[in-house]
TIROMAR-988290 format. One record per residue (C-alpha): x, y, z; residue in one letter. Coordinates in steps of 0.02 Angstrom, whole numbers, padded with zeros to 5 digits, always signed. Layout:
XYZA ...
//
This chain:
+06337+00807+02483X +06478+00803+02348X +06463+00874+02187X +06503+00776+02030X +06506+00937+01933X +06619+01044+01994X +06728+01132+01897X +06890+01048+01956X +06998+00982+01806X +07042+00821+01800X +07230+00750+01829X +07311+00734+01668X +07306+00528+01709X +07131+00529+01723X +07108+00638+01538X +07086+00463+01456X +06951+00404+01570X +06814+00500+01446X +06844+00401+01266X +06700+00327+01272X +06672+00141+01262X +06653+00060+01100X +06492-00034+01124X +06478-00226+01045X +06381-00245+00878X +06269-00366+00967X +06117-00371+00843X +06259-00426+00700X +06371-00541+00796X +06199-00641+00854X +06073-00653+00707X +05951-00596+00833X +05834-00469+00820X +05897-00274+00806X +05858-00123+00889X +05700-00096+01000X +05635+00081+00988X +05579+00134+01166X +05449+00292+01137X +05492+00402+01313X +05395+00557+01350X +05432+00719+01307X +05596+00652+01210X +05645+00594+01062X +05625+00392+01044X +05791+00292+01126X +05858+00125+01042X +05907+00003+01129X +05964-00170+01058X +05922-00344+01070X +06024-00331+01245X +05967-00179+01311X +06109-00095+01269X +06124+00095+01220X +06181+00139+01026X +06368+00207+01023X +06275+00369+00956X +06171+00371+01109X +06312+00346+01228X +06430+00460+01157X +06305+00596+01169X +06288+00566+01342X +06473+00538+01377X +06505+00728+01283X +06354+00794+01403X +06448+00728+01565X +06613+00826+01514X +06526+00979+01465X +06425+00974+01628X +06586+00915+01726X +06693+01113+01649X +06547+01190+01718X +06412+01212+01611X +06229+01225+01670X +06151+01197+01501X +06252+01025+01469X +06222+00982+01653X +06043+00992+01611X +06046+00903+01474X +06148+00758+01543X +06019+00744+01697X +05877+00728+01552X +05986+00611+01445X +06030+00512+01593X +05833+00495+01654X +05779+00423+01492X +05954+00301+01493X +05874+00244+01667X +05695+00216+01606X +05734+00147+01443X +05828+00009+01536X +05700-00006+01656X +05574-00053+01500X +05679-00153+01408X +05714-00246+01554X +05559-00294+01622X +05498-00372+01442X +05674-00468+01406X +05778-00608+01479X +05849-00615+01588X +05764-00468+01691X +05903-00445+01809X +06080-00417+01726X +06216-00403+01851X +06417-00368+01827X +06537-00383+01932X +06636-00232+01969X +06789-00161+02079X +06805+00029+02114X +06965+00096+02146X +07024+00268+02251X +07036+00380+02094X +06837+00330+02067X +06822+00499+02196X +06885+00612+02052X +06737+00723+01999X +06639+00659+01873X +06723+00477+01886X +06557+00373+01957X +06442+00457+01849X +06569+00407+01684X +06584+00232+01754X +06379+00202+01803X +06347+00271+01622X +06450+00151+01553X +06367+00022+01660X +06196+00070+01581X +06257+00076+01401X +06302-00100+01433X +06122-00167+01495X +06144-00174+01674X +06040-00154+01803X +06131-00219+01949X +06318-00218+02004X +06418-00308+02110X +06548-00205+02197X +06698-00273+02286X +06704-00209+02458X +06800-00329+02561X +06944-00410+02453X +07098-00444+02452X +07139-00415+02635X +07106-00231+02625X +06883-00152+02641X +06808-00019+02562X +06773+00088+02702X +06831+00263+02744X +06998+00260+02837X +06886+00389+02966X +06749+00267+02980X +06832+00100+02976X +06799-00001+03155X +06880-00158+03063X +07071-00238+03088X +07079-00214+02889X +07174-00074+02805X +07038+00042+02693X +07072+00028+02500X +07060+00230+02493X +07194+00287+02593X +07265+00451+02485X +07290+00608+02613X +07146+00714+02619X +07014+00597+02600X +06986+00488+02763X +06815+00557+02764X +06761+00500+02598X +06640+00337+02573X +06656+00260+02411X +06557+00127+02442X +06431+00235+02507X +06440+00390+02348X +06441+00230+02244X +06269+00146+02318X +06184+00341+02284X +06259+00369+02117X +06205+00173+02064X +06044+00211+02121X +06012+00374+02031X +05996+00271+01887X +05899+00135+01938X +06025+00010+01980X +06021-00110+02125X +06200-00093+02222X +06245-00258+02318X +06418-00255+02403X +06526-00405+02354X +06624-00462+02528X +06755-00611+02522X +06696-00730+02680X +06817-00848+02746X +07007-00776+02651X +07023-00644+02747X +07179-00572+02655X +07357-00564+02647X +07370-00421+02789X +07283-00510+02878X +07409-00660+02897X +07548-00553+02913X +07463-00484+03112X +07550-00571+03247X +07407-00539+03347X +07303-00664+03224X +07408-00805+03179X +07301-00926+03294X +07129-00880+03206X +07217-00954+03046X +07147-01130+02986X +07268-01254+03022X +07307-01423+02924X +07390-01566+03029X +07554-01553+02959X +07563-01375+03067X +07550-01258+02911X +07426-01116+02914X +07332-01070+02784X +07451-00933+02783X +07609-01047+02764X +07537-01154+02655X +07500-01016+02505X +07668-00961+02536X +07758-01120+02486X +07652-01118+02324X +07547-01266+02379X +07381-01143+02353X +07312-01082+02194X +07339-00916+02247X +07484-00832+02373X +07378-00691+02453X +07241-00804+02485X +07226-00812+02676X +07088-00918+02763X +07031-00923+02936X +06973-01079+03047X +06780-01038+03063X +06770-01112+03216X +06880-00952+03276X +06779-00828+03389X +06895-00709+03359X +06879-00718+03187X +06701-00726+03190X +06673-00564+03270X +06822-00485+03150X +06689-00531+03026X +06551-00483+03103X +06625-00298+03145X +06665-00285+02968X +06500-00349+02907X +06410-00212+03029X +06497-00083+02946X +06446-00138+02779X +06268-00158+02800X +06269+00020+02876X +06293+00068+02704X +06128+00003+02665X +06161-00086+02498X +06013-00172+02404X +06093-00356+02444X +06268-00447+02494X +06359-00569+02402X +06481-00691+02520X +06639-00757+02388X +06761-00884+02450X +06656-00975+02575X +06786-01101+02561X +06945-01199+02612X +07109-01144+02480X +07084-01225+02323X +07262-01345+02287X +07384-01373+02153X +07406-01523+02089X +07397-01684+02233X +07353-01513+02337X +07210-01518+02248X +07110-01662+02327X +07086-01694+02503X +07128-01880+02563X +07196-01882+02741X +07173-01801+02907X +07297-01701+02895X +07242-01614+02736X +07102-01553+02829X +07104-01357+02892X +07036-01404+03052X +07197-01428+03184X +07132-01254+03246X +07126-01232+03439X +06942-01199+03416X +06903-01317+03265X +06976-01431+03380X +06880-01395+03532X +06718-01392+03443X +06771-01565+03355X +06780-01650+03533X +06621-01587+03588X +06542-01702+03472X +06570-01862+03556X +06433-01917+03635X +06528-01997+03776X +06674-02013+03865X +06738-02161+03752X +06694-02083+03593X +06779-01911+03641X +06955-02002+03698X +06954-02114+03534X +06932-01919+03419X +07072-01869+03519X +07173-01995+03485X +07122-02007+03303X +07140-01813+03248X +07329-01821+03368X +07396-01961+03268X +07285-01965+03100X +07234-02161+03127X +07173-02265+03253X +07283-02425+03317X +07195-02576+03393X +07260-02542+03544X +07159-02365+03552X +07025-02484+03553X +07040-02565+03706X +07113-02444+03800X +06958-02318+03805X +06851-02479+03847X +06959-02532+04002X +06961-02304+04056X +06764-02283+04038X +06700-02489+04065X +06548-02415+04095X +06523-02376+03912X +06464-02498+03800X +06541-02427+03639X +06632-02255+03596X +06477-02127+03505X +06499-01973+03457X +06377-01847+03318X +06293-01942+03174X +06359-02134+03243X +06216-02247+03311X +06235-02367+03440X +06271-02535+03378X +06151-02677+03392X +06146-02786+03571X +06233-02944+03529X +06131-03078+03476X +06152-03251+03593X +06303-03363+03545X +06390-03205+03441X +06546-03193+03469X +06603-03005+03561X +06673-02907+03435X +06905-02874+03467X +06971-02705+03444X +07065-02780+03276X +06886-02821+03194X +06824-02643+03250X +06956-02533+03214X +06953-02529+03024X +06752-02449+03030X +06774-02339+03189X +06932-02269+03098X +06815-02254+02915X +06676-02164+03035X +06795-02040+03116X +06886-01994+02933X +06694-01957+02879X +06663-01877+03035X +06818-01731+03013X +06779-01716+02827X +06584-01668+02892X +06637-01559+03032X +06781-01474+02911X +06626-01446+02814X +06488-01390+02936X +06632-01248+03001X +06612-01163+02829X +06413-01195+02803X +06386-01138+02974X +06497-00975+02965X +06407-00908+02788X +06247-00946+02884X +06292-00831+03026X +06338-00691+02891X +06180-00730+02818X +06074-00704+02986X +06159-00555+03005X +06122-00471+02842X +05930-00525+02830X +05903-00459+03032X +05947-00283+02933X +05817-00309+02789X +05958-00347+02660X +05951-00509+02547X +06093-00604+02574X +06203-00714+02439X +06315-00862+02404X +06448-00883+02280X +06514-01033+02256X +06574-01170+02118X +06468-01283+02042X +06595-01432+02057X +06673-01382+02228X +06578-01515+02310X +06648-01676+02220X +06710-01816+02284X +06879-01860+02211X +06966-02060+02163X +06897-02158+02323X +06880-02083+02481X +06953-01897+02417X +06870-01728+02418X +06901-01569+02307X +07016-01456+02446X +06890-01333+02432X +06755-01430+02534X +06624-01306+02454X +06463-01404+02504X +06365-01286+02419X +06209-01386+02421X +06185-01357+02601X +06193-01188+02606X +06045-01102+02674X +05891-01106+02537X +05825-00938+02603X +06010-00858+02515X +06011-00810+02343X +06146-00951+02237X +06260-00875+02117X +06359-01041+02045X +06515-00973+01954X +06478-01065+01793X +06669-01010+01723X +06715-01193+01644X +06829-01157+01493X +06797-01297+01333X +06792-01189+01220X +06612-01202+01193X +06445-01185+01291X +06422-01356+01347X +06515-01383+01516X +06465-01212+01567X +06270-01258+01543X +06350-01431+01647X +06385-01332+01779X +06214-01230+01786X +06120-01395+01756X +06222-01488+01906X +06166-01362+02027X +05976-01362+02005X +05979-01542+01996X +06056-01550+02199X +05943-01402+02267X +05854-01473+02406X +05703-01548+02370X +05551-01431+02421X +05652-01289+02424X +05671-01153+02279X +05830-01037+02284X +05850-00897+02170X +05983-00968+02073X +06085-00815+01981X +06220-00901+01867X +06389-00802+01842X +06460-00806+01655X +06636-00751+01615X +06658-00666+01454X +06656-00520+01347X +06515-00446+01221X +06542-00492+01035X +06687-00589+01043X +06796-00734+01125X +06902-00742+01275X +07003-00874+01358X +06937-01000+01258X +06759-00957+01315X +06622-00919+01174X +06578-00700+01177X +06422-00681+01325X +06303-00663+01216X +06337-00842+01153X +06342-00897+01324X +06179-00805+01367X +06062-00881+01230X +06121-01051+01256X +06099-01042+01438X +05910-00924+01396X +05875-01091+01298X +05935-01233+01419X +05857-01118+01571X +05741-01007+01527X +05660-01010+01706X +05799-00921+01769X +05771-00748+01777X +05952-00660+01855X +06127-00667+01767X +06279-00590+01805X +06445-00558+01701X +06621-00560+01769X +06677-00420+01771X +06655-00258+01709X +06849-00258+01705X +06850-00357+01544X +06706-00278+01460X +06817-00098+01474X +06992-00129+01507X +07078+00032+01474X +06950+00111+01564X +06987+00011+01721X +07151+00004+01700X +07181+00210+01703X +07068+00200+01860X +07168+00079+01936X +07330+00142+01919X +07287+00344+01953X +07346+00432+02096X +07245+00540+02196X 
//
């Protein structure tokens, strides 16, 4: 096992890493009530505020304990242990007796977090905040958080510094969380699989595919998607299924408390990018999206009049008659979802290819649009199996308004039917609309417990972006965000805060940018 207190000195770019964090006036910025004093045993009594947060008194002491402990002395280490305990079950009380009782933040570690000492500054500061659970980004950004010595995956590991292929961050990361009561759930992107990714020759078929012949790939690259290293796979793609599932394997090895899947998603589009209205928009020209689109037609008409449909993008009335006069013995082209029409009544007229093409083309535009869709449900689904068959509580991110329809006939790009993701998941709805005030973020909260399914009751964990006791990006300070949403919601019992990043960001920036 590593030691966190060895005597090693820090590098001189990782010196700043120990100013402590200046913790948010909370009980003045809100009116609410002050500071709880938790009585612990055999110590003196710990206050915590309305937010379960630490004083700055209380986490400076403990911050000056760490570094004493971290140059080698046994007294301080002590000491810090003890300090640390009472951090833990303080929290742990002040939880269970105020809302929400699961506080979650988002959080990415970096290489130089295997410094000595480094996880143990950065979980404290996690505690002094009121957190009980993090988030941490494992696969992101083409790249996972595996060691390079352990990594079975076709993705690069984030820590790859000389001298430490053997070391598991994710893994030193899920003990040193725990330690202090938190619950570690790995945060894993699902269906943008990363820059490096597109750039393997050996992958460029198991990219999505829109009808116009661009890959997903492609497509960021001309500045079409909101993002350039966003890279998204067809989920129809075995291969990219079991690239998934290998790297998935590896995760849950690690044995995390649950798994969050992000971007279960088509890219989201700038400007007219931005809504889907044609067949071609769709990411589904994929040899296998393709494939599995065929094999629901029903019959031999239905299948020939798809093909026709997705190889052209419309239907002429001569498509019509054609497949009638190849398969006669078919009354009427069928494929998933379409019912058989009525038998004709006496006298009625038989109805021309002209009169029919106009709804069999309407039918088949619905038709890709749900099988676009059913690709992504169906892939986060299959994550989802995987995790729970390992005893880990699986997770969907997602955006509250990525299901809309758009004008007439149009879709948001992103295709993000949240709704019909599996129940049995927890929901975290990314509840990040910017008005300057707390209504359209409660809009967003309220719009997805008014489409859960009815007789079914996810845990729905909203995800606030902000910062403690004050303002950013035109979004009201979290603790504005959190009472409105206490009051407009008060049966939800899990929150989380994106991201730790903005609550500290010198702190995260020094660990970002160190060498090893």
């Amino acid at each position: 096992m590593v030691s966190y207190f060895s005597s090693a000195r820090l590098p001189a770019s990782l010196q700043r890493l120990t100013k402590p964090l200046l913790l948010p006036a909370l009980a003045l910025v809100t009116g609410l009530a002050g500071l709880g004093v938790l009585p612990l045993s055999g110590s003196r009594a710990l206050a915590l505020n309305a937010y379960c947060q630490v004083t700055q008194a209380d986490a400076l002491a403990k911050e000056n304990l760490r570094k004493a402990a971290l140059g080698g002395d046994a007294t301080a280490q002590q000491q810090y242990q003890t300090l640390v305990r009472q951090h833990t079950e303080a929290l742990k009380q002040c939880r269970s007796r105020t809302w929400p009782q699961r506080q979650a933040v988002w959080l990415r570690l970096y290489p130089c977090d295997l410094q000595p000492g480094i996880l143990d500054a950065l979980f404290d500061r996690v505690i002094n905040l009121g957190y009980n659970e993090v988030y941490i980004e494992v696969f992101y950004g083409g790249q996972v958080l595996l060691p390079q010595a352990d990594n079975p995956t076709v993705w690069p590991s984030v820590v790859q510094a000389p001298g430490y292929e053997r070391r598991d961050l994710f893994a030193e990361a899920v003990e040193k969380g725990r330690q202090r009561g938190l619950k570690v759930d790995a945060w894993v992107f699902a269906l943008n699989f990363g820059y490096s990714y597109g750039l393997r020759a050996d992958r460029e078929q198991v990219l999505a595919l829109n009808g116009r012949g661009q890959t997903t790939y492609t497509y960021a690259k001309s500045g079409a998607s909101s993002n350039p290293d966003e890279v998204f796979v067809d989920p129809y793609n075995p291969q990219a299924q079991a690239d998934y599932s290998r790297m998935l394997g590896a995760v849950l090895r690690r044995q995390p408390d649950g798994i969050l899947f992000d971007y279960v998603r088509y890219p989201r589009g700038v400007g007219p990018n931005s809504v889907v209205d044609s067949v071609d928009d769709l990411w589904i020209y994929g040899q296998a999206s393709r494939d599995a689109f065929l094999r629901r037609a029903v019959n031999q008409q239905g299948q020939e009049l798809m093909r026709r449909y997705i190889s052209r993008g419309h239907l002429v009335d001569r498509d019509i008659q054609e497949v009638r006069d190849l398969y006669p013995n078919e009354p009427e082209p069928l494929w998933q979802s379409r019912n058989p029409s009525p038998p004709p009544q006496p006298g009625q007229e038989p109805t021309t290819p002209a009169s029919l093409r106009p709804r069999l083309q309407a039918e088949l535009w619905q038709l890709r649009v749900a099988h676009a869709v059913q690709g992504v449900i169906d892939f986060v689904q299959t994550a989802g199996e995987q995790a729970r068959r390992t005893g880990i509580q699986p997770g969907a991110v997602f955006f509250p308004e990525g299901n809309q329809t758009v004008g007439t006939g149009g879709y948001d790009s992103r295709l993000q039917y949240w709704e019909r993701f599996p129940t049995w998941m927890t929901w975290h709805p990314m509840a990040y609309a910017v008005c300057g005030h707390t209504g359209c973020i409660l809009d967003g909260v309220r719009r997805v417990q008014s489409m859960i399914p009815n007789g079914t009751s996810p845990t729905v964990t909203p995800a606030l972006a902000g910062i403690w006791g004050q303002p950013t990006y035109n979004r009201p300070a979290l603790e504005t965000q959190m009472e409105a949403l206490r009051r407009a919601a008060p049966e939800i019992t899990s929150v989380s805060h994106f991201a730790y990043s903005w609550q500290d960001p010198e702190f995260d920036r020094v660990r970002k940018f160190c060498s090893l």
